[in-house]
Each structure stands twice: as C-alpha cells, then as structure tokens.
C-alpha positions in Angstrom: -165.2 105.4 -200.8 -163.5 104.1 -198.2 -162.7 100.5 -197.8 -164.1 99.0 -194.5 -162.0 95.8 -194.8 -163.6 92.4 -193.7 -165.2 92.5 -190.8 -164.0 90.6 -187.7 -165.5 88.2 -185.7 -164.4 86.6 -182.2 -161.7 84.0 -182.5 -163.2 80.6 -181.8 -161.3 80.2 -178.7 -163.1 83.0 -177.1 -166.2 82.0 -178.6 -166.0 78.9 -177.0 -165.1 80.5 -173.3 -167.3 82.8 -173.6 -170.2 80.4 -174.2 -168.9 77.8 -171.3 -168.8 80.8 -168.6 -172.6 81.6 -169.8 -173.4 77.6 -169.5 -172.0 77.5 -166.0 -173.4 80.7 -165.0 -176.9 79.8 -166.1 -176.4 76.2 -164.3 -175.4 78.0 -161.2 -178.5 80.1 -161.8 -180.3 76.9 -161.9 -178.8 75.3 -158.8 -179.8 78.2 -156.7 -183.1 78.4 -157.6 -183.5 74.8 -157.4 -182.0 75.4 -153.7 -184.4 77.9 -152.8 -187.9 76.2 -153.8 -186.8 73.4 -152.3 -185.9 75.3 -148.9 -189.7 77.1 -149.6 -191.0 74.0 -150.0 -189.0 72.1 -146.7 -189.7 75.8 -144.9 -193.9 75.3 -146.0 -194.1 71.7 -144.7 -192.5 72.5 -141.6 -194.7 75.3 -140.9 -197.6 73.2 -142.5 -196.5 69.9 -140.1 -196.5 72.7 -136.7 -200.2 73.9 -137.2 -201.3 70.0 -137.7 -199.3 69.6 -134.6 -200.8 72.4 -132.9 -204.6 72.0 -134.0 -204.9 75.1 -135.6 -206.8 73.5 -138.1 -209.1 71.3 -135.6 -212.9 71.6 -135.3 -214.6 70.8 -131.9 -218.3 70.2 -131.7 -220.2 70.7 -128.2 -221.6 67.4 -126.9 -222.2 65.6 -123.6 -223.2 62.4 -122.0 -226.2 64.1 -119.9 -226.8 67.6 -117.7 -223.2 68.6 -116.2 -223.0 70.9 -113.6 -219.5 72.4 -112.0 -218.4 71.5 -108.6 -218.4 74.5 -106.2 -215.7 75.7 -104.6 -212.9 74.3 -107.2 -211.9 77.6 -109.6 -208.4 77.0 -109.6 -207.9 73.8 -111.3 -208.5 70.0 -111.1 -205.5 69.1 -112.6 -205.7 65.3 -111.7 -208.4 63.4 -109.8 -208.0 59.6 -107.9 -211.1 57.9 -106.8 -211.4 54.9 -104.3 -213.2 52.3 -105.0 -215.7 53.6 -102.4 -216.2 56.5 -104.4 -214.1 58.8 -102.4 -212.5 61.1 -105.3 -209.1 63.2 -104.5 -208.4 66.0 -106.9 -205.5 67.9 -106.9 -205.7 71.9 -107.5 -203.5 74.9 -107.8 -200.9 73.8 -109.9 -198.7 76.5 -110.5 -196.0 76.4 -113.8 -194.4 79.8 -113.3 -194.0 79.7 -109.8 -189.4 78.6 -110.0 -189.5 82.2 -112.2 -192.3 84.2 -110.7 -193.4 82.7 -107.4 -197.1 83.9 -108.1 -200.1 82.0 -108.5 -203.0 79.8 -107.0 -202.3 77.8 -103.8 -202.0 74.4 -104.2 -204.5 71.9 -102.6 -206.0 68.6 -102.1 -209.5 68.3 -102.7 -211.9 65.5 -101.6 -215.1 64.8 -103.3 -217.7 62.2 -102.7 -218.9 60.5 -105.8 -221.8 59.1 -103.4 -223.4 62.9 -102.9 -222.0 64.9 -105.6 -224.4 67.8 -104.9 -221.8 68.5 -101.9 -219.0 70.7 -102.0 -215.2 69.1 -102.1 -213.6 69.8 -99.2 -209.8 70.8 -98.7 -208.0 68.2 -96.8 -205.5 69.8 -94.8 -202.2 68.5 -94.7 -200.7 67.4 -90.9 -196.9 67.5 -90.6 -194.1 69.7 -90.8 -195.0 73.4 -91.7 -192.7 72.9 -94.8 -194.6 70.0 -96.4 -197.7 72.1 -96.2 -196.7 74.2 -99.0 -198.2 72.4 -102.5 -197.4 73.3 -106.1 -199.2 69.6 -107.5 -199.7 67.9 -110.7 -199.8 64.2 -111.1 -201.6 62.0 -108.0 -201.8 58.8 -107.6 -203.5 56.2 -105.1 -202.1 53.2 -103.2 -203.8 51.1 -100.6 -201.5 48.6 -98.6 -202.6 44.9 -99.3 -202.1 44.4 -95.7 -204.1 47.0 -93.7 -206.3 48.9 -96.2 -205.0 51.9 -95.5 -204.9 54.0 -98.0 -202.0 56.7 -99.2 -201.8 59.4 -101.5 -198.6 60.1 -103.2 -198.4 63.6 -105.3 -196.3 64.8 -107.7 -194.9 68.3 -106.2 -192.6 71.1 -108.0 -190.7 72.6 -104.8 -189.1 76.0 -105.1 -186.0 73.7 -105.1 -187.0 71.0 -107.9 -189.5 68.7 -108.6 -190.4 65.6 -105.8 -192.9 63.0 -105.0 -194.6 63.1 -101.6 -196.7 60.5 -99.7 -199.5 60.7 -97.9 -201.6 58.9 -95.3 -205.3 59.8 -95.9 -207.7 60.5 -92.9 -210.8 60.6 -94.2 -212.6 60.1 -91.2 -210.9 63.8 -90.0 -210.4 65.1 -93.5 -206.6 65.0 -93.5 -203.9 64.3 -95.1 -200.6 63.0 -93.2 -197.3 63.5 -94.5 -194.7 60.8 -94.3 -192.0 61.1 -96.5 -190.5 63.4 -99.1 -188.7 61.9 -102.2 -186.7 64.4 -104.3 -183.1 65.6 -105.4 -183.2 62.1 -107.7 -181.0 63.1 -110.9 -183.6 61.0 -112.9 -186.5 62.7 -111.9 -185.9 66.3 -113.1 -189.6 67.2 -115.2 -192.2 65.2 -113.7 -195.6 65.5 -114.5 -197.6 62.5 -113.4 -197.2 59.0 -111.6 -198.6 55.7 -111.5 -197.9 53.3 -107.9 -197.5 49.9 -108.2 -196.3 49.3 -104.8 -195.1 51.0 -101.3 -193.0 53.7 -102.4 -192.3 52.1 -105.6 -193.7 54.1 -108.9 -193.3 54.6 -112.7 -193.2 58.2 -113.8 -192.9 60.7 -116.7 -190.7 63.3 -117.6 -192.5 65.1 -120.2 -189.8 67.0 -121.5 -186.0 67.5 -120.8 -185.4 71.1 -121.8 -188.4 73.2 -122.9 -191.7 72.3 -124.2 -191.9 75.0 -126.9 -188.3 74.0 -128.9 -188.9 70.4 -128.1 -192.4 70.5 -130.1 -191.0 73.1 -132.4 -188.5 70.8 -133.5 -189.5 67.4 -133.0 -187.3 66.4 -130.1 -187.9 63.4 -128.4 -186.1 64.1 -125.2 -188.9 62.6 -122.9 -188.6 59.3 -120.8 -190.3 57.2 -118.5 -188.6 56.3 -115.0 -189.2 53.7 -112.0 -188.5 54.7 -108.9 -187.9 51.6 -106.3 -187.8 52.8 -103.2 -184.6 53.9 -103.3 -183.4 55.4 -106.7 -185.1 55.9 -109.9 -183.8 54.7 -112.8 -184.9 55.3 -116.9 -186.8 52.9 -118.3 -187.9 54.4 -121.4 -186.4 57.2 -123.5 -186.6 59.5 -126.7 -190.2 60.2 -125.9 -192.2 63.2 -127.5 -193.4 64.9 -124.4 -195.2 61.9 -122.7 -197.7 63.0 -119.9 -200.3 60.4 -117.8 -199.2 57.2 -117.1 -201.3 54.1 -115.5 -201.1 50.6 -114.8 -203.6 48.0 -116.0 -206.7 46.9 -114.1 -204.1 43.4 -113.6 -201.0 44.9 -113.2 -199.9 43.7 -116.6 -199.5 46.5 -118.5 -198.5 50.0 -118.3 -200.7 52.8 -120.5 -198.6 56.5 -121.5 -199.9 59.2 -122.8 -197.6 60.5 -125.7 -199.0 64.4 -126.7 -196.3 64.8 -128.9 -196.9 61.7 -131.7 -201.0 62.1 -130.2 -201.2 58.7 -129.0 -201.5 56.1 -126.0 -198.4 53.9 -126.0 -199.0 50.8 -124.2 -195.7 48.5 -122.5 -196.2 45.1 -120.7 -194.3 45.7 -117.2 -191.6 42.9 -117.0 -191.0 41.2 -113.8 -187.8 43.2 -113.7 -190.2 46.5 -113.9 -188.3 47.4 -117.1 -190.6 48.3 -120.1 -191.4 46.1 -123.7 -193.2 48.5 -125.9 -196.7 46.2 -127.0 -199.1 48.6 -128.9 -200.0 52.2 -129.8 -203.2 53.7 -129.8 -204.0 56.2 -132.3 -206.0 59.1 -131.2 -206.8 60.9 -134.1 -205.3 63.9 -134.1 -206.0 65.1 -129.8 -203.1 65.4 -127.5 -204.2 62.8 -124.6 -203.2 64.5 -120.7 -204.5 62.0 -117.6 -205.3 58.5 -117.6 -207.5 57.0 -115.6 -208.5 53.1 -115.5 -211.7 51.8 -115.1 -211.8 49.3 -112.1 -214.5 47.5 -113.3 -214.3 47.3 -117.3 -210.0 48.0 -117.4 -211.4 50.9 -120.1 -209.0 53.9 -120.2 -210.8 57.1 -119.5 -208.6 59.9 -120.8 -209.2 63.8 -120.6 -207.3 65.9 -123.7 -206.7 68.7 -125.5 -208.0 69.1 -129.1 -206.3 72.4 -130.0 -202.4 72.7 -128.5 -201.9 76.5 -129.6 -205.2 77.3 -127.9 -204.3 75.1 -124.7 -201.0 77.8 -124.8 -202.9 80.8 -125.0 -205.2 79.7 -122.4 -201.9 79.1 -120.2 -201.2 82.8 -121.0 -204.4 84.2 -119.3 -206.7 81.4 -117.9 -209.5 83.7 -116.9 -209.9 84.9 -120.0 -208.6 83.1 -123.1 -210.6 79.9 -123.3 -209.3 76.3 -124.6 -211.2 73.5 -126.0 -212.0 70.2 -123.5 -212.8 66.4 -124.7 -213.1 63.1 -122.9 -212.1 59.8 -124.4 -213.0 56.6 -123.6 -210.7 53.6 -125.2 -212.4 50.0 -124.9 -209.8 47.1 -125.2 -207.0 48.8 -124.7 -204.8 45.6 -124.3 -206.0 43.7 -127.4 -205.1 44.4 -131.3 -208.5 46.4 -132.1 -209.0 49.0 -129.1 -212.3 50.9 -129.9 -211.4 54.8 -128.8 -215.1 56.6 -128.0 -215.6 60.3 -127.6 -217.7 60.7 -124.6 -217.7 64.5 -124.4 -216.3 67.6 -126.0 -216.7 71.0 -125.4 -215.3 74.0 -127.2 -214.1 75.8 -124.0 -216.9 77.6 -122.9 -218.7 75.3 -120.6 -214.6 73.9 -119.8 -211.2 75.3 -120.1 -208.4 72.6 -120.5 -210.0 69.2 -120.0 -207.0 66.8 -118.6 -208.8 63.8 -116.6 -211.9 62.3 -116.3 -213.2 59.4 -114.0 -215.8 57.1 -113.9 -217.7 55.9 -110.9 -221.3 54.2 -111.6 -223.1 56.2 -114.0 -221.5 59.4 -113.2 -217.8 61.2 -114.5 -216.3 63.9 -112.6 -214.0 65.5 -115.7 -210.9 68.0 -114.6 -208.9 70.9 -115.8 -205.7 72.4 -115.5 -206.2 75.3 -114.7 -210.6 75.9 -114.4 -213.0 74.3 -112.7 -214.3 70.8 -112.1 -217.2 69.4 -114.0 -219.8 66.7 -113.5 -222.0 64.4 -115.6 -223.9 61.8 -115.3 -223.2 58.6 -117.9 -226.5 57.3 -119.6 -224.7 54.2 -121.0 -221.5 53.6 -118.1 
C-alpha cells in the first residue's frame, strides 16, 4: 500500500489572509449595497416629493357659489383682471409664452367689462399711441388712480420681442381707450416678470417668478425667485431665494404686501417699510394648491386668489390648450393680516366648465374668475 503521508493544511499565515481579504470583500459588499438602497431610497423620495409637488395625486371636486356663465367674446385668456371701484373690470388677454422662440400665438388685448351689466360683452379697448406700443404680449396688470385728479392708469406687465417691460396707461373709458405714456424696460432687475402691484406714480413692487427655467427650478428645488421695487427710476431687489413666486398685492391700507409663492404652495405676507424694503410677517398655508393672482377686497381687505390644484396638468394644458384640460379653484383667505387667517374654497372645477383658473374678483355679490389661457367665467356670490 502506498503511504499517503500526513496530509497538509494551509499555513496559518495564509489562513489568516485569506480570511481578512474575504472579511473586507464581504464589507465592501456590504458598503455598496448599503450605498445603493440608500440612493433607491433618496432616488424614491425625490420622485415621491415631485408628484406631491406636481399634484399628481390631488382630487378636485366640482362646486360653485351659484349659476356661472362665460363671458362672450373672451376665448383666448383672462390672465389677470383689475376692477375699479365703480365696477369697471380690465382683463388682460392673449398672453403668449412661446412667442421670444416661436413668435406664434393669440394677440394680446385689453378687455373692459362692466360688473354693473355683466350680460354685456367686454369690449377691446384700443390702445392710442405709437404703432409700436400697440403690439401686447400681457400678463400681470395692475390699477393706479392719482390722489390728485382721479384719473385713473393702467400699468401692464408686457414680454417684448426684446425682453420683458412694464407699460402705463391712461384709461378713456368714456371712448373705450387706452393711452400710452411711457415704456419702462431694459432694467437688469427686471428680467422674468409675471405680475405687479402700484403703490404709487410709476412706483411698483414686482415678481420675477423664476431666474432660469421653470421646469429645473421645480425639478430641483431652486429658489432663484425675487421680489423687486421699481421707484421711478430703477428697480432694485427686495426679496430673494424665492420658489417661483407669482401675484403680488398690497393691503386694503397700504401696510402690507401679499405674494403668491407656487413653489412652497403658500401666500407669504411682508409689512412694506417706509423705506419700501420688505420684513417677512406670516405665511399662509394653502394646503397643497399652487396660488397664481391676487386680488384684494376693497371692502373686507379679504384676498381673493385664483389657483391651480394639479401643476403637471396645468403643463399639459400649456401644451395644447384647446384640447388638454386643467383643473380651476378660487380661494378666499379672511384675515389675512392677523395670526389665524381662515382660507375658504369658494369654487373648484375639474377643468371642464374652466381651464387654468389664475384670478378671481369680487364686486357685490358677483366674481368674475379668469384663466390663462381659456375663457372668462362669471358667478354670482350668495354669501359676498
């Protein structure tokens, strides 16, 4: 038979590496996967935290204050309104976003309506002036009436062919026209405008709503908004890293100024200094809608707000307005100045009846509720 010899076994030196290469590769193992399910897990709340954001998940239910009907003659927006205290309404229409890439779209106009008859058409006010302050792309208006006189101006929030601009308006009602006095643009703080608040002759707070683009700065939670003041002769920042603020208004005293912040769903409220520099008071929770115009009551100081309920469906509707509907809802927020604002839903609608809801205005015991892009509806208020 032949002898084997002992058998041999691994000296304990290379026992011992070999073991501590297997530890290290199994820890590295570890670490990795550790790595990944947390990036899953980061990558999940992300997408989880965008669909909140964008209202994928948000239910709208169909109500109203009373039997609406839809102005005539208005089918290609009503992106702001301003109303007198005589009930004389202005509306701004037409606003066209693509028109710096594509220069198609609807014609920008002026609109008046009469909250007095409101079975009567708005008329287009025509604009008197140079031929090249005839041409409109608006968003933003905003009403001033000189302390003095009584006159009354409009100033509108234009985006030229050449950048955006602010122009100003004296209204003729009497011959359904609007004059054109001056043009304020090529200000290196005012370079995204979307809507303005006057507080004085040619003196205004504004918003830039975003600084780059709309989709990466809600994609990825940048706060690159800000509020300006213009004084007549420059405009200067007020207020920065905003998350894509929109409407802005002034209190029923002057005291305070109201912004609409989409981004964090909320209506931020500042007290105006004397300086007209910002302090940052309050916010105002809306519960999960993305707040557009604002409108103050002139008789309660109420903030009357038109907003979007579902973002990703406002951005599809942007895609093909005709076709691709968008939800609409009307807020009402009682108290805004004090430390318990009551915030009331006064209509919502799930897009069929209104496309893109972005302001609403009372006037008695009637609203007249606009869009960015459809028509213009109106309803009477049981309870104003």
């Amino acid at each position: 038979m032949r002898d084997l010899g002992r058998p041999s076994f691994p000296s304990r030196k290379i026992f011992r590496r070999t073991l501590g290469n297997g530890w290290r590769r199994d820890q590295c193992n570890m670490l990795k996967q550790a790595v990944i399910v947390l990036l899953s897990a980061a990558i999940v709340y992300w997408i989880i935290g965008l669909a909140v954001k964008l209202g994928v998940f948000r239910p709208v239910f169909n109500h109203s204050p009373g039997k609406c009907f839809h102005l005539e003659g208005i089918e290609d927006g009503s992106e702001d309104i301003q109303a007198l205290p005589n009930g004389l309404a202005f509306i701004s229409s037409g606003i066209n976003i693509k028109q710096n890439t594509q220069g198609a779209g609807p014609v920008g106009k002026i609109y008046l309506f009469d909250f007095n008859h409101p079975k009567k058409s708005p008329v287009e006010l025509k604009i008197v002036g140079d031929e090249k302050y005839k041409i409109l792309n608006p968003h933003g208006i905003s009403l001033w009436t000189d302390p003095k006189t009584g006159d009354p101006y409009l100033y509108v929030v234009n985006h030229t062919p050449t950048g955006d601009a602010v122009d100003k308006f004296r209204i003729h009602s009497d011959t359904k026209t609007l004059e054109h006095l001056r043009r304020i643009e090529n200000e290196p703080n005012i370079y995204s405008i979307n809507d303005l608040v006057v507080v004085g002759e040619d003196q205004f707070y504004y918003s830039n709503d975003k600084y780059f683009s709309v989709y990466t700065e809600v994609a990825f939670n940048l706060h690159w908004g800000s509020v300006g003041f213009f004084n007549g002769k420059n405009a200067v920042l007020v207020e920065t890293g905003l998350f894509l603020p929109n409407g802005i208004a002034v209190s029923k005293d002057q005291k305070h100024i109201y912004l609409a912040d989409i981004g964090n769903e909320e209506i931020r409220v500042y007290e105006k200094n004397a300086d007209n520099s910002l302090t940052f008071r309050q916010s105002i929770s809306l519960q999960g809608t993305l707040p557009d115009n604002i409108d103050v009551d002139q008789e309660t100081g109420d903030l009357w707000i038109g907003a979007h309920p579902s973002l990703i469906k406002f951005v599809k509707h942007m895609q093909n307005v005709k076709e691709i509907k968008t939800p609409s809802q009307v807020l009402r927020i009682r108290n805004p100045d004090s430390s318990s604002p009551e915030v009331i839903e006064v209509y919502s609608n799930d897009g069929v009846q209104l496309s893109g809801s972005s302001v609403a205005v009372r006037f008695g015991k009637s609203m007249l509720i606009g869009t960015v892009f459809d028509r213009a509806l109106y309803c009477p208020l049981s309870c104003a």
